[in-house]
C-alpha positions in Angstrom: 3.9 8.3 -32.7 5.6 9.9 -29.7 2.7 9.7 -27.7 2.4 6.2 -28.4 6.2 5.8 -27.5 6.2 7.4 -24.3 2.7 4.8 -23.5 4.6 1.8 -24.1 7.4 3.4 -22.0 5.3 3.5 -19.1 3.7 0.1 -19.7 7.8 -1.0 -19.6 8.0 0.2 -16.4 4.7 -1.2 -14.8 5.3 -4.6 -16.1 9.1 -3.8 -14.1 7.0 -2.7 -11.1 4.8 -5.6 -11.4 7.5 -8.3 -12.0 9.1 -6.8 -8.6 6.1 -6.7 -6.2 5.4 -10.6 -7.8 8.5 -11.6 -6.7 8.9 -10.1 -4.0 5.5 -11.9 -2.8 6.7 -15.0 -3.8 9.8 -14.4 -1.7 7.6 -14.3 1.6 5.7 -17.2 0.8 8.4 -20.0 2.3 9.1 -17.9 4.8 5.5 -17.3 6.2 4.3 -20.8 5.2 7.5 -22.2 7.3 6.9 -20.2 10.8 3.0 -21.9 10.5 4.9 -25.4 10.1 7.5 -24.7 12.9 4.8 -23.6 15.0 2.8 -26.5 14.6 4.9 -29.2 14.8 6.3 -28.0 18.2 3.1 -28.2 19.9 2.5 -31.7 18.2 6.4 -32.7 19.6 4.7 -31.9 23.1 1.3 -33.2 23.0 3.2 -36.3 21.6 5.3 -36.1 24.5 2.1 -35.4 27.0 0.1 -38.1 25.5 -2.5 -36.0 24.7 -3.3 -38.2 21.5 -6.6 -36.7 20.5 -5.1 -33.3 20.4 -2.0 -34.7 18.9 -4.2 -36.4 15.9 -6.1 -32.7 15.4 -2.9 -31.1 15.2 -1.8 -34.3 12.8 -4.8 -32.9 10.0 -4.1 -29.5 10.8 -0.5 -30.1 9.3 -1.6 -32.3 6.5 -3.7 -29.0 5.4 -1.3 -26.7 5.7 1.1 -29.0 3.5 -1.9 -29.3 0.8 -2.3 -25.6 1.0 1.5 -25.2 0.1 1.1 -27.5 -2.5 -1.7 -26.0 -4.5 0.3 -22.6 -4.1 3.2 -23.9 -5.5 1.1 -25.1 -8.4 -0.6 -21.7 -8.9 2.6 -19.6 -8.4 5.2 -22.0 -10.7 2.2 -22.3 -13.2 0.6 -18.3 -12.8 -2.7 -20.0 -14.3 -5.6 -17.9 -13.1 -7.4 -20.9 -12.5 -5.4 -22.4 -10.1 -5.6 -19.2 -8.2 -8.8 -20.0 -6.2 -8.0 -23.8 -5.4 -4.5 -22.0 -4.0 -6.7 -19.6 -1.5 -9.2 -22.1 -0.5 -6.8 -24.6 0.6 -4.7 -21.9 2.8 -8.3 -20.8 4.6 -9.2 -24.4 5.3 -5.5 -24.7 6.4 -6.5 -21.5 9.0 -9.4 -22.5 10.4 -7.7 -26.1 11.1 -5.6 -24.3 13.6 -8.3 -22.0 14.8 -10.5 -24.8 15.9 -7.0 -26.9 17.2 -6.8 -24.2 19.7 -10.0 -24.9 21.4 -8.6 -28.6 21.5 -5.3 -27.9 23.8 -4.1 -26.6 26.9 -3.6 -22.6 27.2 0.0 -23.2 27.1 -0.6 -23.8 23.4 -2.7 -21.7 22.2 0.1 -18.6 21.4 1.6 -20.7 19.8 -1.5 -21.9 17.6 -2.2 -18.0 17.1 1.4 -17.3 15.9 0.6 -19.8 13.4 -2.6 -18.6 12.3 -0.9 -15.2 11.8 1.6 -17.1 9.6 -0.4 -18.6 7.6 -2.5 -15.2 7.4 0.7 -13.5 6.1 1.1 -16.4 3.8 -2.5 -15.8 2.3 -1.8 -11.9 2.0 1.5 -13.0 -0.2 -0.6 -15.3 -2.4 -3.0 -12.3 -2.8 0.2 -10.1 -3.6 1.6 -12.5 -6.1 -2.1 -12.8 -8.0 -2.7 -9.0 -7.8 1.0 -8.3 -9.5 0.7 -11.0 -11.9 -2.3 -9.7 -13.1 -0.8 -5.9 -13.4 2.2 -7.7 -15.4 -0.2 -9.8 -18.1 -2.1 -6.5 -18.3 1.3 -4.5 -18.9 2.3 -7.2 -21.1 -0.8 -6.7 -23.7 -0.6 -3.2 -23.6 3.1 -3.2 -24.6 1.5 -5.9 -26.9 -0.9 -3.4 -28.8 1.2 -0.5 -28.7 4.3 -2.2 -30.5 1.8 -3.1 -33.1 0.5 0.7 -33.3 4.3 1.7 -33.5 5.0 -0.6 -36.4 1.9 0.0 -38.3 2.5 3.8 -38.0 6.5 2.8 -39.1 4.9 1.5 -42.0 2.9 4.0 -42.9 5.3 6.3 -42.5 7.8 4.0 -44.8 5.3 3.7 -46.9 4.0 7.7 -47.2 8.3 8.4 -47.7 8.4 6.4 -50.7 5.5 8.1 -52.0 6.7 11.3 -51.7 10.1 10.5 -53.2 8.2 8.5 -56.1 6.3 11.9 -56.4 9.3 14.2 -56.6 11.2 11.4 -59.2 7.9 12.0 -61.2 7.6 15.7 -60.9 11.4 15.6 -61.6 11.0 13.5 -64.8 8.0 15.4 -65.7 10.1 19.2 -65.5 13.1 17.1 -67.4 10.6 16.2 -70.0 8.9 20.2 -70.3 12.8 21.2 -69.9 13.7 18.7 -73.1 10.9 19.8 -74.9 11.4 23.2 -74.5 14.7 22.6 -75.8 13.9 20.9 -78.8 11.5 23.7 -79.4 14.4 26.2 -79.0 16.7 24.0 -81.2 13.5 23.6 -84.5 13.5 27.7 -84.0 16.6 28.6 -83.9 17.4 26.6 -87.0 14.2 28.1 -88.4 15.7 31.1 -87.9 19.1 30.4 -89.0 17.3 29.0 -92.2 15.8 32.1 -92.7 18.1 34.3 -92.4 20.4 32.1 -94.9 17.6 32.2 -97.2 
């Protein structure tokens, strides 16, 4: 039972650990997914403003990407099903190599900029990853805590259960000497009177 204790104890404070790094993760995710968006739109602002309209309408899908790849993340992070996981990373590496190939479509005065937000979205991928990786580590913490509060009762239980036993046992083996001891007595009580008997007689 203490063993058992001191192993939910620890699964406690992984699913603590676990919670932490998962929100922590989710922390970084505006933040990354918002420098790729800043990035982006300021080299559209300027290819707007050069006329460069073919670059300009790559740049246009390039941001419509990375707005669906926020989207399915905020469905897989508000939602934490496992199944939305995939969708969520699929959309942010389509997202990537948008802007990858919309560097090979501007001027070099562009492109850092394009790479910063690459890197971005990059980062934002590795905090999706982060999140998945520590929401697993918590539903695993979670159904370990799970099994081992069940052990803890059942063995509460048991224990309960063997306690009442053993009292039931000593009110038995306490009734049991009551009876000898009565008996005995009565014994003691017919021979004495025997003996008083015969001795009147």
């Amino acid at each position: 039972e203490i063993a058992a204790t001191q192993a939910y104890r620890q699964a406690f404070a992984a699913s603590l650990l676990s919670i932490q790094g998962r929100e922590a993760a989710r922390s970084q995710l505006g933040s990354t997914a918002d420098r790729a968006v800043a990035e982006v739109n300021q080299v559209q602002a300027a290819l707007l403003g050069q006329g460069d309209l073919s670059a300009f309408s790559t740049l246009v899908e390039t941001s419509r990407l990375i707005q669906q790849a926020r989207f399915q993340v905020r469905g897989y992070t508000y939602s934490a099903k496992d199944e939305a996981r995939q969708p969520a990373l699929t959309a942010i590496d389509q997202a990537i190599a948008s802007v990858a190939a919309a560097q090979a479509s501007v001027s070099s005065e562009f492109t850092g900029r394009l790479q910063q937000a690459g890197e971005s979205l990059s980062a934002y991928r590795a905090a999706v990853a982060q999140f998945s990786e520590n929401q697993q580590a918590t539903l695993q913490s979670i159904d370990k805590m799970t099994t081992l509060g069940t052990s803890l009762l059942d063995m509460s239980d048991r224990l309960g259960d063997s306690q009442t036993a053993k009292r039931d046992a000593d009110t038995a083996q306490a009734k049991a000497w009551l009876a000898i001891a009565a008996a005995l007595a009565t014994l003691l009580g017919i021979a004495a009177a025997w003996a008083i008997t015969a001795q009147i007689v």
